[in-house]
LUMGUKE-333042 format. One record per residue (C-alpha): residue number from 1; x, y negated, z negated. Coordinates in nm, 2 decimals, always signed. Example, Ala and Ser with C-alpha at 12.3 -4.5 7.8 and 13.67 -1.06 7.14 Angstrom:
LUMGUKE-333042
n 1 xx +1.23 yy +0.45 zz -0.78
n 2 xx +1.37 yy +0.11 zz -0.71
END
This chain:
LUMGUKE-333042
n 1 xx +0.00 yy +0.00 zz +0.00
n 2 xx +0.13 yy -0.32 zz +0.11
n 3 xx +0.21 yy -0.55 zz -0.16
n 4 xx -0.08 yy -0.83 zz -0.23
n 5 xx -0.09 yy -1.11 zz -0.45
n 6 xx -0.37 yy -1.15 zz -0.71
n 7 xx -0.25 yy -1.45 zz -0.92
n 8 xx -0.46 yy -1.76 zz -0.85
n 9 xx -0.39 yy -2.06 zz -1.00
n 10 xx -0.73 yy -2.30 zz -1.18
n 11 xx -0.69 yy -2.63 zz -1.30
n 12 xx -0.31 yy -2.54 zz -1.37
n 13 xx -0.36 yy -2.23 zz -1.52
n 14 xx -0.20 yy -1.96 zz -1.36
n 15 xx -0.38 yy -1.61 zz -1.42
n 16 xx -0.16 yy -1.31 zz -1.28
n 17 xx -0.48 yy -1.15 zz -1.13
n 18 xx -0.86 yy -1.28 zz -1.13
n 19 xx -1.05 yy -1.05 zz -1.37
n 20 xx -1.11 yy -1.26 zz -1.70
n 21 xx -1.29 yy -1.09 zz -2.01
n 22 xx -1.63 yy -1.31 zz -2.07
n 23 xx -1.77 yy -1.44 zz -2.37
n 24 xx -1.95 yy -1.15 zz -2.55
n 25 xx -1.86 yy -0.84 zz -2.69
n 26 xx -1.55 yy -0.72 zz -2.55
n 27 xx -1.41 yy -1.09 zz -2.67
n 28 xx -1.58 yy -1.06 zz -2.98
n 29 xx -1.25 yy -1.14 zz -3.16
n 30 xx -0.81 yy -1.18 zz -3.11
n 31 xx -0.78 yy -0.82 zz -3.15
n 32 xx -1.01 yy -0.73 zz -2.87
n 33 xx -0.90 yy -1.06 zz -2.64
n 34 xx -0.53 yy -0.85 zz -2.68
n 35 xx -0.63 yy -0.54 zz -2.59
n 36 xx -0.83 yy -0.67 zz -2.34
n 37 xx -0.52 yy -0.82 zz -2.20
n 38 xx -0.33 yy -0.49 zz -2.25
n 39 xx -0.56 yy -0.27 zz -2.04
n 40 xx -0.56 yy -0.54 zz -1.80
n 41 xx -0.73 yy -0.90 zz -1.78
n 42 xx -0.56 yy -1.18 zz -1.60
n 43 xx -0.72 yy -1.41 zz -1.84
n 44 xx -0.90 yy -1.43 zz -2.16
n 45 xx -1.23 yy -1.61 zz -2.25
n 46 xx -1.31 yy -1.60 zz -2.61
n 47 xx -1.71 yy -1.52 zz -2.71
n 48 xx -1.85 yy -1.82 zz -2.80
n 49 xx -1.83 yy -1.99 zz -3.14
n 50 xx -2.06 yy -2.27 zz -3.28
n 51 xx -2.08 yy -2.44 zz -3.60
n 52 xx -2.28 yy -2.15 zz -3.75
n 53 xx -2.23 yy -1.79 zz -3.77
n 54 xx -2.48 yy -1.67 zz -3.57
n 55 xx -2.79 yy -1.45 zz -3.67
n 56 xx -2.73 yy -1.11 zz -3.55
n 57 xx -3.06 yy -0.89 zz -3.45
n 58 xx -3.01 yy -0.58 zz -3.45
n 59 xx -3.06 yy -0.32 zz -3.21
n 60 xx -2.95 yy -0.65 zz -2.97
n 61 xx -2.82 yy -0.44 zz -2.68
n 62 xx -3.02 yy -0.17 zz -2.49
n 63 xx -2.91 yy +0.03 zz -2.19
n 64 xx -3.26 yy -0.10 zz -1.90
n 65 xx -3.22 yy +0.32 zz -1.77
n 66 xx -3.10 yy +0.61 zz -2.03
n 67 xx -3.01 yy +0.80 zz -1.71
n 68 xx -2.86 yy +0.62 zz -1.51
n 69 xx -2.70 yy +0.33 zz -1.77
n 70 xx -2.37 yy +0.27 zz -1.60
n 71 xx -2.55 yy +0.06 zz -1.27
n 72 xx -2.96 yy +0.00 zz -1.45
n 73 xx -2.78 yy -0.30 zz -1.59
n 74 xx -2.82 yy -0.41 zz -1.95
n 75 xx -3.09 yy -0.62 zz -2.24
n 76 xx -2.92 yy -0.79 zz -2.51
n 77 xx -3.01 yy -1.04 zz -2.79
n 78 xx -2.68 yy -1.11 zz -2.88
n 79 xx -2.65 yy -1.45 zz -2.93
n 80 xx -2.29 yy -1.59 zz -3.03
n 81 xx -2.02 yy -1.53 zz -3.24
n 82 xx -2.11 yy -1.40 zz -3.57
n 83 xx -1.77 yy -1.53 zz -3.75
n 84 xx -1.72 yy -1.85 zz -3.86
n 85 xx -1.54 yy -2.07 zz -3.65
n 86 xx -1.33 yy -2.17 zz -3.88
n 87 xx -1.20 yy -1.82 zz -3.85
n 88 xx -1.14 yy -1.87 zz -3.50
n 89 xx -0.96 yy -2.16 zz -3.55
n 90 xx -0.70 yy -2.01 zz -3.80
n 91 xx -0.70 yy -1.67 zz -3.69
n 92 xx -0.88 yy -1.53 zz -3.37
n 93 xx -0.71 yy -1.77 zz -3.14
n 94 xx -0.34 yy -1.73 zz -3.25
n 95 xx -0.42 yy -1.35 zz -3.21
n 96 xx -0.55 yy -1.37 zz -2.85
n 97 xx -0.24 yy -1.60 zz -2.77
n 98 xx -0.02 yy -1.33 zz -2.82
n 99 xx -0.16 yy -1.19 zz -2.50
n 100 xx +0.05 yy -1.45 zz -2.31
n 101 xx -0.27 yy -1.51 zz -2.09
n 102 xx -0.41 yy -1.82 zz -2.04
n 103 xx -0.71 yy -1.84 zz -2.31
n 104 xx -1.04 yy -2.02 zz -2.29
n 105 xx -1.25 yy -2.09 zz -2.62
n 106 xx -1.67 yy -2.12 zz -2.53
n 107 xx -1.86 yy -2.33 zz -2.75
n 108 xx -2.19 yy -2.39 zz -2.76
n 109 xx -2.46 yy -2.55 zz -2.80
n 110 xx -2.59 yy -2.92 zz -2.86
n 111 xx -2.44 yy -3.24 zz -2.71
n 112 xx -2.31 yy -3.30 zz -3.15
n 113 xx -2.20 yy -2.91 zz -3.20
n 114 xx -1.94 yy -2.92 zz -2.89
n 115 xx -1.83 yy -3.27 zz -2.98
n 116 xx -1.73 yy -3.21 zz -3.33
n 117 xx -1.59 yy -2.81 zz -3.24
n 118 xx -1.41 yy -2.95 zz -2.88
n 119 xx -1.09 yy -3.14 zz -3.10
n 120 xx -1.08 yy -2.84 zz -3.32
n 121 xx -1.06 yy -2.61 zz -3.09
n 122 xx -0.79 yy -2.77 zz -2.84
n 123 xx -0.62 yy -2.83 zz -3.17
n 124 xx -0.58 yy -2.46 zz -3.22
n 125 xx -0.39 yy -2.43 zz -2.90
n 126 xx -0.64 yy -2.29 zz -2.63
n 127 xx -0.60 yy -2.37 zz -2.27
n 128 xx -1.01 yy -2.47 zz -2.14
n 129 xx -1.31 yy -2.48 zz -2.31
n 130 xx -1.62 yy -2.31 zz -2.16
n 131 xx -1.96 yy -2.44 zz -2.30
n 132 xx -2.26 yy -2.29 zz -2.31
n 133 xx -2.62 yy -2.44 zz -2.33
n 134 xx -2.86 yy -2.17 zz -2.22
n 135 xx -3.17 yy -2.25 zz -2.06
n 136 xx -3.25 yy -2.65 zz -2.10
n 137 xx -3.29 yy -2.92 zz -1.87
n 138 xx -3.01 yy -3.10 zz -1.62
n 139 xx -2.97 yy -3.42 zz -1.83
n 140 xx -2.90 yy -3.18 zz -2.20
n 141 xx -2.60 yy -3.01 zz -2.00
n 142 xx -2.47 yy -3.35 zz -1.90
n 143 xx -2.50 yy -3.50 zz -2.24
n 144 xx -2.35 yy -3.20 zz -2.35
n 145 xx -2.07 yy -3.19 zz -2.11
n 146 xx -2.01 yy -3.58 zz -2.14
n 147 xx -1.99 yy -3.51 zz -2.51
n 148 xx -1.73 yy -3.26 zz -2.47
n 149 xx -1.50 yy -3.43 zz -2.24
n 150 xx -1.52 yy -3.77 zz -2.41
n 151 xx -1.35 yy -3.61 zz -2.72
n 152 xx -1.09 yy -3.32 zz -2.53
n 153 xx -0.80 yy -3.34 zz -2.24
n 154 xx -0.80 yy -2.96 zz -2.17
n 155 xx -1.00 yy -2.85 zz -1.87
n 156 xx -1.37 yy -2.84 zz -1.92
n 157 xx -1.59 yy -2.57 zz -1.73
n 158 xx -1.96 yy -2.54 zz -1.76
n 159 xx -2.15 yy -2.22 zz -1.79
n 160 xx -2.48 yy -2.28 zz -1.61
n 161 xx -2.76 yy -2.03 zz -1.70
n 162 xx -2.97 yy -1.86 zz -1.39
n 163 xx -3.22 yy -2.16 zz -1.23
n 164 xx -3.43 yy -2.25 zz -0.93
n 165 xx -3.28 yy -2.62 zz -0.89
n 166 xx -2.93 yy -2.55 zz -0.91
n 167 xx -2.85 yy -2.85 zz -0.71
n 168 xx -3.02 yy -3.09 zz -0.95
n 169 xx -2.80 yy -2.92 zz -1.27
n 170 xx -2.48 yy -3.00 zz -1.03
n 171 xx -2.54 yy -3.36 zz -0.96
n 172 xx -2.64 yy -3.40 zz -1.33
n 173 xx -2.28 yy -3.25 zz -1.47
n 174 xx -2.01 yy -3.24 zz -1.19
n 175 xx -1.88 yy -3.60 zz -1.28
n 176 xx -1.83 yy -3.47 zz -1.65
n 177 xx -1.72 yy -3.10 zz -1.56
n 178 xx -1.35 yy -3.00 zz -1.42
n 179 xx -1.49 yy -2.65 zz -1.34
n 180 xx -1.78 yy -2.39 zz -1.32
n 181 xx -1.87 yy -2.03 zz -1.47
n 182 xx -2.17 yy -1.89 zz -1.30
n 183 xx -2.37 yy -1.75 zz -1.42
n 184 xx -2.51 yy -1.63 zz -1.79
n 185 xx -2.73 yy -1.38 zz -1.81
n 186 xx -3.15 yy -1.38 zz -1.73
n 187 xx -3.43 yy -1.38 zz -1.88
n 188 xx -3.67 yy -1.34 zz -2.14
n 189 xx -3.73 yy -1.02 zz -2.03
n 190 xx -3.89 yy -0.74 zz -2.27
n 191 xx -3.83 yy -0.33 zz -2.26
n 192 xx -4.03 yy -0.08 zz -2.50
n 193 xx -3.98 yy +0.22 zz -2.62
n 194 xx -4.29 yy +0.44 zz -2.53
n 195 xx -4.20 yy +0.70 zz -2.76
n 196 xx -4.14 yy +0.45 zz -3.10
n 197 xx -4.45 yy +0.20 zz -2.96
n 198 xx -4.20 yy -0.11 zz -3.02
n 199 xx -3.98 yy -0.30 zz -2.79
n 200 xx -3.61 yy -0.15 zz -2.81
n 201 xx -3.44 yy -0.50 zz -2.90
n 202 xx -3.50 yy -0.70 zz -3.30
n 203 xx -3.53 yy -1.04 zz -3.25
n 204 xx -3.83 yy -1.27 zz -3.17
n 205 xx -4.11 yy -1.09 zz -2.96
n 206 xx -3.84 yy -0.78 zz -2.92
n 207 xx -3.69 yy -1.03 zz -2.59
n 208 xx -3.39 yy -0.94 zz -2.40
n 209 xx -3.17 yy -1.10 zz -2.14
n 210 xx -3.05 yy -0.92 zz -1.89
n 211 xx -2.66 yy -0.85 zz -1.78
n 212 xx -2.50 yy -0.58 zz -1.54
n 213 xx -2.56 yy -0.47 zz -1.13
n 214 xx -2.93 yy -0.61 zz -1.11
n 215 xx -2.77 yy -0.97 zz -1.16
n 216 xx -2.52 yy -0.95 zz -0.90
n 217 xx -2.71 yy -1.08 zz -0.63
n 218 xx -2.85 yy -1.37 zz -0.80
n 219 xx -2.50 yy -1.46 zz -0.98
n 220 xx -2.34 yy -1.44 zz -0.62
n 221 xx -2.66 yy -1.71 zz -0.51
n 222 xx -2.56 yy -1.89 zz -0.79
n 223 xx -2.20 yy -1.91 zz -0.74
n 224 xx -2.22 yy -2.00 zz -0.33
n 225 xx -2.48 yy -2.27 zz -0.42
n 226 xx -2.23 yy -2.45 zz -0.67
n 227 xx -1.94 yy -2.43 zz -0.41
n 228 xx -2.14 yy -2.56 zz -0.16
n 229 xx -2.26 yy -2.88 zz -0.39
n 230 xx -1.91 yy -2.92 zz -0.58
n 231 xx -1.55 yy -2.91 zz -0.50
n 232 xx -1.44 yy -2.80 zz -0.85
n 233 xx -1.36 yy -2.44 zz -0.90
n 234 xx -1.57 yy -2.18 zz -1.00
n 235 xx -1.59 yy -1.86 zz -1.23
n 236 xx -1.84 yy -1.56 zz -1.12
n 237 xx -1.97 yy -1.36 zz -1.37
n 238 xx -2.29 yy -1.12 zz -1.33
n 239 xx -2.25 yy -0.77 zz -1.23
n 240 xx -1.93 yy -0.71 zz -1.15
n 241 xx -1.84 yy -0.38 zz -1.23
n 242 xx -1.60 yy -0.30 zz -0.91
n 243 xx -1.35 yy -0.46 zz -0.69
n 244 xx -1.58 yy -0.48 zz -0.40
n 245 xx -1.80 yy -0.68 zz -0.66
n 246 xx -1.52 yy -0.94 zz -0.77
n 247 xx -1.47 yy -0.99 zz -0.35
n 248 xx -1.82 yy -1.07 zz -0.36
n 249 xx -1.83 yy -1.35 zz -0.56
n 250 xx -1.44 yy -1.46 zz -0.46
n 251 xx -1.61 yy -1.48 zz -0.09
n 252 xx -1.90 yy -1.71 zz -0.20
n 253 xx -1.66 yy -1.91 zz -0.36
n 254 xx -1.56 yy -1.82 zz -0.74
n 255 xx -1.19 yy -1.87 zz -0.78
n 256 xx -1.17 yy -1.61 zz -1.05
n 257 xx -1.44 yy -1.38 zz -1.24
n 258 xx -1.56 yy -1.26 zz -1.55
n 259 xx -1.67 yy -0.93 zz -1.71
n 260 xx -1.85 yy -0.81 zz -1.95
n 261 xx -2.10 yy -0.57 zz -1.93
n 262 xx -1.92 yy -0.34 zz -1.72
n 263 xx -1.61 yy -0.36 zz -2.04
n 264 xx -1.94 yy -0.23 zz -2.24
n 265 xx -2.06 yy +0.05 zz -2.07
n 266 xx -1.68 yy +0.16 zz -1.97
n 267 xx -1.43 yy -0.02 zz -2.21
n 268 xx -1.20 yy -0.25 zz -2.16
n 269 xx -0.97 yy -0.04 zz -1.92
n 270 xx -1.25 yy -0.15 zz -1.66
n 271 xx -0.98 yy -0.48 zz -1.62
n 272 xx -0.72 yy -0.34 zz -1.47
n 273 xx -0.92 yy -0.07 zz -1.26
n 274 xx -1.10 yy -0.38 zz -1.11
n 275 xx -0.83 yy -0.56 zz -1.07
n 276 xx -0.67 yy -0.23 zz -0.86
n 277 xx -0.92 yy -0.23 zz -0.66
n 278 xx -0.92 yy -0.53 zz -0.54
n 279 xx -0.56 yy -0.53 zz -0.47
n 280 xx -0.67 yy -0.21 zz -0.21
n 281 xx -0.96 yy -0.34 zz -0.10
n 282 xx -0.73 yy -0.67 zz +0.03
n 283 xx -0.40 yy -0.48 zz +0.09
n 284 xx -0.70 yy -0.21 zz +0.34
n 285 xx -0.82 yy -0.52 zz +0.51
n 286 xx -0.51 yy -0.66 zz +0.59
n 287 xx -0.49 yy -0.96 zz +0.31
n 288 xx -0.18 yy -1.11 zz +0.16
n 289 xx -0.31 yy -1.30 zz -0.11
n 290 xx -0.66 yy -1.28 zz -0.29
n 291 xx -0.69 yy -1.63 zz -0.23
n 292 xx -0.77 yy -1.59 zz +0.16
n 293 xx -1.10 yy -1.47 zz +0.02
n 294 xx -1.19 yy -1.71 zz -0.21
n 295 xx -1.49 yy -1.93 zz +0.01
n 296 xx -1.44 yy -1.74 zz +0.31
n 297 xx -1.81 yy -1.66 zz +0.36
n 298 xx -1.91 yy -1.94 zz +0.18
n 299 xx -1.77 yy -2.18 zz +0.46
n 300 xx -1.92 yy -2.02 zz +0.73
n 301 xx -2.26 yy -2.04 zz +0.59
n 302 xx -2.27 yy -2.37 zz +0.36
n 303 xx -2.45 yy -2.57 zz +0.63
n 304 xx -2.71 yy -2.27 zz +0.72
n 305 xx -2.66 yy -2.02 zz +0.92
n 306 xx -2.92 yy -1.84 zz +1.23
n 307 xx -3.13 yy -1.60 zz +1.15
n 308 xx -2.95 yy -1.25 zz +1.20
n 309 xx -3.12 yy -1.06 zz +1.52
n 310 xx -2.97 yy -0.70 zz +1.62
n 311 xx -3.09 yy -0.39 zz +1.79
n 312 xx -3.39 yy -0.24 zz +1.61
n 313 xx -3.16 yy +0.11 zz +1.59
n 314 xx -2.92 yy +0.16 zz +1.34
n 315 xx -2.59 yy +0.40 zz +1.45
n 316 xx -2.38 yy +0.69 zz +1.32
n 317 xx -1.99 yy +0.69 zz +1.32
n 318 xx -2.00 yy +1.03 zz +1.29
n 319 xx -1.63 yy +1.15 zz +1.10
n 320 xx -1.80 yy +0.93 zz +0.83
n 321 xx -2.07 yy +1.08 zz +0.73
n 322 xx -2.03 yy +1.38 zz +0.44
n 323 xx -2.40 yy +1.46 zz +0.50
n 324 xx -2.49 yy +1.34 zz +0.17
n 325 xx -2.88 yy +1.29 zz +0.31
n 326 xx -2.91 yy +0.93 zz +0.14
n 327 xx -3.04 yy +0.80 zz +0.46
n 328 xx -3.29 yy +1.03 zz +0.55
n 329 xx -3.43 yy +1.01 zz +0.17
n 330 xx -3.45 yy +0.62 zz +0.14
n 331 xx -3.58 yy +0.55 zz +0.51
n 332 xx -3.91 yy +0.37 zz +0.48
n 333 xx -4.01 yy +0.43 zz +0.84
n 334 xx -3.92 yy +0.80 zz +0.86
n 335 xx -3.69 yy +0.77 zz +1.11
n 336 xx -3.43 yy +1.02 zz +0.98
n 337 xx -3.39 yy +1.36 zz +0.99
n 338 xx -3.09 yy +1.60 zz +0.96
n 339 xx -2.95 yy +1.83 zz +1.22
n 340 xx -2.88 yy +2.20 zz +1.11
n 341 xx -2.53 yy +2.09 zz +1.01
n 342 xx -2.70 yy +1.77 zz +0.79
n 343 xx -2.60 yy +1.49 zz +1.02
n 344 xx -2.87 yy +1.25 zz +1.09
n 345 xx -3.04 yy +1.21 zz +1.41
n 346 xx -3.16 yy +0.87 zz +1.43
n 347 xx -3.53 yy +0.83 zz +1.63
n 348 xx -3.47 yy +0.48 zz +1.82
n 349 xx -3.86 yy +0.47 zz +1.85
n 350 xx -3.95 yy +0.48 zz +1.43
n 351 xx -3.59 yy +0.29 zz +1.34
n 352 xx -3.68 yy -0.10 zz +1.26
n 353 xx -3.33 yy -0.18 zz +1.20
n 354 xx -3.41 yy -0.26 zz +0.86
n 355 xx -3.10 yy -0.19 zz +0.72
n 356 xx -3.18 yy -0.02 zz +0.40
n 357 xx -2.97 yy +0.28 zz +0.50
n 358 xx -2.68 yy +0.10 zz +0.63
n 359 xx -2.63 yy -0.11 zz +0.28
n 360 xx -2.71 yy +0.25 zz +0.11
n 361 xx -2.46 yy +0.48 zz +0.27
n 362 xx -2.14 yy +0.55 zz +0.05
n 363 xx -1.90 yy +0.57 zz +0.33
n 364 xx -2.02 yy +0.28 zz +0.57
n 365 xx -2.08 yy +0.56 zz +0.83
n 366 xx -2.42 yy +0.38 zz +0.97
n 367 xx -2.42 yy +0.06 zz +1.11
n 368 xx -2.67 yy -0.19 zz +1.27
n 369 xx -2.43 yy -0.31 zz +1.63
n 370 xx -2.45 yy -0.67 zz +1.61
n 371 xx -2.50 yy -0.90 zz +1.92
END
């Protein structure tokens, strides 16, 4: 494998490779942030402190599918840190900076918490802040971020929450932010238990918010829509559990990304094996540096982009296919069916080139031939 370079450089910090730990969990204090670092991570973000411990519910994390919990995605009620930040301040930090990584402190929550936290925590020798505001409106998040910058002279990034006016939330806070991480996670959302006749989670109403592979897609949206409205870089976070996922986000325009669920459901070696991959996936596709894919698609569709036409029939490359039968399973339009040897014949009369098989097969051996 050719070698490929994965350090990227944000606001002067230079991360040896893109996959940062996120505030949560597996940065739930300096000893994790180090191992962490050890299995891995280019980069550390801390989980977010405030001026209060928090209140911890408890059960506050829930698998959405027992059977298949690695890629259902994930509910939690977590809500910050339950130390005290004063604990961060004399302990937690120093630990984490033993890593040798750049480390990023999140605070949270109101325009007066990050102001009186943001000096304390640049005091303790941390390299960015990250705040966090959860859902409220544009004009809280730009009181909150002009807060926070009037009083720091670190790098300040804003963690926007899932929304529908994105671009009203960017013109409110870009002038105040140096930076972006997009996005948290989603919800209310509720699960129950049909067996106990309660909702799996503690915590008001039993409400989760949702993390993992089913908030890919809107954290990619999310992440294109910021670099299209701002130049100031951006961290992707939401379901990113594989290379192929971090290239996703690099390629709508994040500069780096974060994980977290994924370091739940597999631990924390999931930073380096991400970070691997993506190393192949670039060094496969002929990439020097993972910075030639950061914005790449993003460019070519920022200012819209026609509406994709192809031929209605989808096609076989045929050494592909391990005759797996995924495609003659998920086809809506029954257009599949397999040959005595379990390679599928492909009816050009039922196929609608919808695509559904194409995005479904695990060795890219159907494709839809575009004009």
């Amino acid at each position: 494998m050719a070698d490929v370079d994965l350090t990227v450089e944000i606001l002067g910090l230079e991360f040896r490779n893109p996959v940062l730990t996120a505030a949560g969990p597996p940065s739930k204090d300096g000893a994790t942030l180090l191992k962490a670092a050890e299995a891995g991570a280019g980069g550390l973000v801390a989980k977010t402190i405030s001026v209060r411990p928090a209140i911890v519910y408890r059960p506050n994390m829930a698998v959405v599918n027992r059977r298949f919990y690695m890629s259902s995605g994930m509910l939690n009620v977590e809500l910050w840190t339950e130390l005290p930040y004063e604990q961060w301040l004399k302990r937690e930090y120093k630990i984490a900076k033993k890593a040798g990584l750049p480390l990023i402190a999140s605070v949270g929550y109101t325009p007066e918490e990050v102001e009186f936290l943001g000096p304390k925590v640049e005091e303790a020798g941390v390299d960015a802040i990250e705040f966090s505001t959860h859902y409220v409106t544009p004009e809280v998040v730009a009181e909150t971020a002009k807060a926070l910058k009037s009083v720091v002279s670190i790098p300040v990034f804003a963690k926007l929450s899932p929304m529908h006016d994105i671009e009203n939330f960017v013109k409110a806070v870009d002038k105040y932010v140096d930076g972006y991480t997009a996005i948290n996670s989603f919800g209310p959302t509720l699960l129950i238990d049909p067996e106990l006749k309660m909702p799996l989670l503690g915590g008001p109403f039993g409400y989760g918010w949702i993390s993992g592979p089913p908030l890919k897609p809107i954290a990619v949206r999310h992440v294109f829509e910021i670099f299209r409205l701002s130049d100031k870089p951006i961290m992707g976070v939401g379901g990113i559990s594989t290379g192929v996922d971090a290239i996703e986000h690099m390629m709508a325009g994040a500069s780096a990304v974060q994980v977290c669920t994924a370091a739940i459901v597999n631990g924390l070696g999931v930073y380096g094996k991400i970070a691997k991959e993506i190393e192949k996936w670039l060094a496969d596709h002929g990439y020097d540096s993972v910075r030639q894919v950061i914005g790449e698609v993003a460019r070519k569709i920022k200012d819209g982009m026609p509406t994709y036409t192809y031929a209605r029939t989808t096609q076989l490359i045929r050494d592909r296919c391990i005759k797996c039968g995924i495609c003659e399973k998920i086809c809506p339009y029954d257009a599949v069916t397999l040959d005595e040897q379990r390679y599928p014949i492909i009816d050009a009369v039922r196929c609608e080139g919808c695509g559904l098989c194409v995005s479904a097969c695990p060795t890219h051996a159907l494709y839809i031939e575009r004009p």
